[in-house]
C-alpha positions as CSV (number, residue, x, y, z in Angstrom):
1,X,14.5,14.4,2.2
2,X,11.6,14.6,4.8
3,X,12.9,11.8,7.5
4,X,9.4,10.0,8.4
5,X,8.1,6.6,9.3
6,X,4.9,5.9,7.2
7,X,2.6,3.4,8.8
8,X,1.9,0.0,8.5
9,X,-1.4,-2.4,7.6
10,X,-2.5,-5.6,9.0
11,X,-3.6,-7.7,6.9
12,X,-6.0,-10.1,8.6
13,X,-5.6,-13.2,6.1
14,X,-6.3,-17.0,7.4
15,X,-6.5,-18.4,10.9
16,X,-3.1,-17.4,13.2
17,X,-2.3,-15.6,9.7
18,X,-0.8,-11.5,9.4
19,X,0.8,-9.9,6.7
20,X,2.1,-6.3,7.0
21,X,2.9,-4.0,4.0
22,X,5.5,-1.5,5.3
23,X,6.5,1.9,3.5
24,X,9.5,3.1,5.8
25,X,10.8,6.2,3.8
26,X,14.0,7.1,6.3
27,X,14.9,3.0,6.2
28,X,14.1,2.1,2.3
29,X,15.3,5.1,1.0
30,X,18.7,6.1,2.2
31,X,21.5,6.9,-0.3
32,X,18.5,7.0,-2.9
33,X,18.2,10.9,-4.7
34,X,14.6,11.8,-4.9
35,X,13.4,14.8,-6.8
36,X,10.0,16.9,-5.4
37,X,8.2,15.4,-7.8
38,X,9.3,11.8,-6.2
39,X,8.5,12.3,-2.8
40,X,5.7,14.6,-3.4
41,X,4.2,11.5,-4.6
42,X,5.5,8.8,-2.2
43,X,4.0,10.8,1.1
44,X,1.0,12.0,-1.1
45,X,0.1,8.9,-1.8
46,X,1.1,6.5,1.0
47,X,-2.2,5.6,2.3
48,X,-4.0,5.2,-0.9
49,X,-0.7,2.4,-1.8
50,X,-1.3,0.9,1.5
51,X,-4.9,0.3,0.7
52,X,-5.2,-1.0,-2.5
53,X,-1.7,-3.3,-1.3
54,X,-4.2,-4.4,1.5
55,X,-7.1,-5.6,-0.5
56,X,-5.6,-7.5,-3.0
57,X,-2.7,-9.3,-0.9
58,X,-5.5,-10.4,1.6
59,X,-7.2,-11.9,-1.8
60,X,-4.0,-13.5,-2.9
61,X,-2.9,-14.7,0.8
62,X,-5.5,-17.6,0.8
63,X,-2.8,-19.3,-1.0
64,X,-0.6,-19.5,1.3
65,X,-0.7,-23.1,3.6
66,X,-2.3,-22.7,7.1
67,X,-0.1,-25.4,8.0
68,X,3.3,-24.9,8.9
69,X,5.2,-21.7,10.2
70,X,5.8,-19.6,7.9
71,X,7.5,-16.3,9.1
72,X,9.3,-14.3,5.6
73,X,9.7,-11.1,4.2
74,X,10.5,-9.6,1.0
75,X,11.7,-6.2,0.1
76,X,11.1,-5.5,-3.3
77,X,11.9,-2.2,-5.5
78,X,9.8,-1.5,-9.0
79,X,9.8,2.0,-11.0
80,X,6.3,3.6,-11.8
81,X,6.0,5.0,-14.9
82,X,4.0,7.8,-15.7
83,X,1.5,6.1,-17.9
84,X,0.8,3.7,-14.7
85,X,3.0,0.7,-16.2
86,X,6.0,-0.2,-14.7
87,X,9.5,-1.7,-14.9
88,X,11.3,-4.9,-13.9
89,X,10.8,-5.8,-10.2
90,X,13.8,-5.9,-7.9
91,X,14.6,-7.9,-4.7
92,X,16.7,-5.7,-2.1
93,X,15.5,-8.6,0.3
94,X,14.7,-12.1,-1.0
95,X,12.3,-14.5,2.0
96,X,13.7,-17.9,2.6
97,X,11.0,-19.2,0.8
98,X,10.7,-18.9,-3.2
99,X,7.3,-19.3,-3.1
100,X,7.0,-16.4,-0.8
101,X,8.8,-14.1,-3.5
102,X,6.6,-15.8,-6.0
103,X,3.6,-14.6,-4.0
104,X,4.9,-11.0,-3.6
105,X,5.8,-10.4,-7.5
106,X,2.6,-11.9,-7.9
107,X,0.6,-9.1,-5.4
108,X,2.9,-5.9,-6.9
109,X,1.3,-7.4,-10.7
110,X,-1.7,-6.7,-9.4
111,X,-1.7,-3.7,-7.5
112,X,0.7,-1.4,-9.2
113,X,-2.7,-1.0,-12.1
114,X,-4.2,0.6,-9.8
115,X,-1.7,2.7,-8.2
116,X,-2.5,7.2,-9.2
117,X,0.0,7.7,-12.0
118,X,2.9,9.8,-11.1
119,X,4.1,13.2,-12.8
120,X,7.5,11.8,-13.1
121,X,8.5,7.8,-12.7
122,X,8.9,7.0,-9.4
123,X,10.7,4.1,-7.3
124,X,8.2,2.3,-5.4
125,X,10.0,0.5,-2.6
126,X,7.8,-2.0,-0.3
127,X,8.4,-4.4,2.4
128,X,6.0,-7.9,2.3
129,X,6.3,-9.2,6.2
130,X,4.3,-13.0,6.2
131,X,3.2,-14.9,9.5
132,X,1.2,-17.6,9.0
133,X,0.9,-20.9,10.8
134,X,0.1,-22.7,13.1
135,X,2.8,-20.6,15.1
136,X,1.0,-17.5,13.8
137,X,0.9,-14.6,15.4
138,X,-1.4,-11.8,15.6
139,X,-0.5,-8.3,15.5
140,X,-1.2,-4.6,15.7
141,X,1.0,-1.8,14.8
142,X,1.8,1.7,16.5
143,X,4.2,4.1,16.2
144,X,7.7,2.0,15.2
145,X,6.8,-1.0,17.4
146,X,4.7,-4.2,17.2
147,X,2.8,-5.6,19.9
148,X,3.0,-9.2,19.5
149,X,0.8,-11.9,21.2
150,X,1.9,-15.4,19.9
151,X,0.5,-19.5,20.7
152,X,4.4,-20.1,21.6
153,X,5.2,-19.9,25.4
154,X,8.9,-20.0,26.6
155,X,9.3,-21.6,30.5
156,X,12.6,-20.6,30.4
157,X,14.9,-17.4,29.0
158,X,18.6,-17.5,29.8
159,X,20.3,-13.8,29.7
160,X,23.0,-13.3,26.8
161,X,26.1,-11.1,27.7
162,X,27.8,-8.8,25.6
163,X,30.4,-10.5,23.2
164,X,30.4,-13.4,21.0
165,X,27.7,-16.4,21.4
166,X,27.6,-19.2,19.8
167,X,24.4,-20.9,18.4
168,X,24.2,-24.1,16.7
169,X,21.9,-24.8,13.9
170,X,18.1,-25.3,15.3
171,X,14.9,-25.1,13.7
172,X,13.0,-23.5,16.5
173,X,13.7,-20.3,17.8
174,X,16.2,-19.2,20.5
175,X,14.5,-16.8,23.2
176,X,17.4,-14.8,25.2
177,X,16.8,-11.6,27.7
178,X,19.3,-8.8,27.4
179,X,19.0,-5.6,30.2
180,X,20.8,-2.4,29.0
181,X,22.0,-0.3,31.6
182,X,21.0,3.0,30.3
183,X,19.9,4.4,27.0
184,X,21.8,3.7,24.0
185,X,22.2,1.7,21.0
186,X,22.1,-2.1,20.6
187,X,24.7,-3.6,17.7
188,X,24.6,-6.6,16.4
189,X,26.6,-8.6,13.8
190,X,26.6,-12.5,12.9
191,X,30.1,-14.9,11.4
192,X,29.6,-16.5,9.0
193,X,27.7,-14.0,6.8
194,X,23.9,-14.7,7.1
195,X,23.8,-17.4,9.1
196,X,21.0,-16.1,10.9
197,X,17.4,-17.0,9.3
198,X,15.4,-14.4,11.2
199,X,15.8,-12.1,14.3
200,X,13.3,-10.1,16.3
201,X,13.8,-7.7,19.6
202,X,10.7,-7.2,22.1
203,X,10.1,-5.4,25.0
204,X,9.6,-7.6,28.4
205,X,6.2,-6.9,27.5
206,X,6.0,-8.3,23.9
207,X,6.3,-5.1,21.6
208,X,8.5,-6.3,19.0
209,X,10.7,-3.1,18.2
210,X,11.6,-2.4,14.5
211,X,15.1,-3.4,13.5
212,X,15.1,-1.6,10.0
213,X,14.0,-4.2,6.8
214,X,17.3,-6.1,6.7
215,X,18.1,-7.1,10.3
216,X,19.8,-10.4,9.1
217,X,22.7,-8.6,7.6
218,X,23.7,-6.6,10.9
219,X,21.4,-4.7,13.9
220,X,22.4,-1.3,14.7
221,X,19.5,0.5,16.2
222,X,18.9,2.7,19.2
223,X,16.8,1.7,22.2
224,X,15.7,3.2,25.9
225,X,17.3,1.5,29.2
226,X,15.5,-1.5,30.4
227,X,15.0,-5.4,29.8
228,X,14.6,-6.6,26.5
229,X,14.0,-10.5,25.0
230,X,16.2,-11.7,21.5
231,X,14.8,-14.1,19.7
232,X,17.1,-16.1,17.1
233,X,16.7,-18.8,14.7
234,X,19.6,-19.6,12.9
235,X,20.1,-21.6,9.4
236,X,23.6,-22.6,10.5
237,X,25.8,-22.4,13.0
238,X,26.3,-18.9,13.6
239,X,28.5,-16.7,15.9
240,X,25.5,-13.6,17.0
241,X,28.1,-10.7,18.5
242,X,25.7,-8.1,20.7
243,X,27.2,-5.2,22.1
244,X,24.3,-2.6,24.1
245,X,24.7,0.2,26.9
């Protein structure tokens, strides 16, 4: 299976408002068998799904509340038949938020109608990333990182060392700084199971680095030396063990 990162669109919604649509082939599809026919059609057609996924969920985003922080995702798996309908849709990665599943189901109902029909049914695998808010942030994509320019200013970061933290519950988000001492990979794993709400990594410079589409379950990614911020919010009390060159 050809190993590539397919690109991602940025939805411009409401004000402080983004939504990406990410198709990450190497990431959603691992231990998945794909005939030709299959992946023929996923990388033939990648930009035409991004598109039509753009239009509509920028339609169906005015729902959404321009009021408090909302910052979900939802992975969601569907097969496409090859008279364009399509079977029951799957969660691989429920949001926090029902309505924010609600919303997605409600975008794929729309946009799979007008997806090209495939040769042979296909699994359709897409990731739904929401940031709206008054916390909003604004975003452009390159390559496998995001450069992020949020409202939210942190006066202070305190370092975290390698080993077991502990962070009690809080509804805002903890900002750490990390420095790796050469190039390797950064792991890291959470007790209890999924305590952690959502996690991001950036650059000293704000480009928010991919984590893969289910970096609440555990972090295992690979990442150049330098300095690096961790931000955490947790939805209990969780134990966050980080281990990095």
């Amino acid at each position: 299976m050809k190993l590539i990162i397919i690109g991602t669109i940025l939805i411009g919604t409401l004000l402080n408002a983004s939504i990406d649509v990410k198709q990450n082939i190497k990431a959603l599809y691992r231990g998945v068998e794909l005939s030709t026919a299959q992946e023929d059609y996923i990388l033939d057609n990648q930009e035409t799904l991004k598109s039509i996924s753009q239009s509509t969920a920028r339609k169906e985003a005015k729902h959404l509340k321009n009021g408090d922080y909302i910052n979900e995702k939802s992975v969601v798996e569907f097969m496409l038949n090859t008279d364009g309908s399509i079977g029951k849709i799957k969660y691989l990665s429920r949001s926090n938020e029902r309505s924010i599943d609600k919303l997605t189901k409600t975008i794929v109902n729309k946009v799979y109608k007008r997806f090209p029909q495939p040769e042979e049914a296909t699994p359709i695998r897409l990731i739904f990333i929401y940031q709206v808010g008054k916390k909003g942030v604004s975003s452009s994509y390159s390559g496998n990182s995001q450069k992020v320019s949020s409202k939210s200013s942190y006066s202070q970061y305190q370092n975290i060392p390698r080993g077991t933290t502990r962070f009690p519950y809080n509804s805002k988000e903890y900002v750490r700084e990390l420095e790796t001492s050469k190039d390797g990979f950064i792991n890291i794993s959470y007790t209890p199971s999924l305590c952690v709400r959502r996690i991001s990594l950036l650059t000293m410079q704000n480009q928010r680095l991919s984590l893969g589409y289910s970096p609440t379950i555990q972090v295992n990614v690979e990442i150049p030396k330098g300095k690096y911020k961790l931000l955490i919010q947790a939805k209990k009390a969780c134990d966050i063990n980080l281990q990095y060159p």
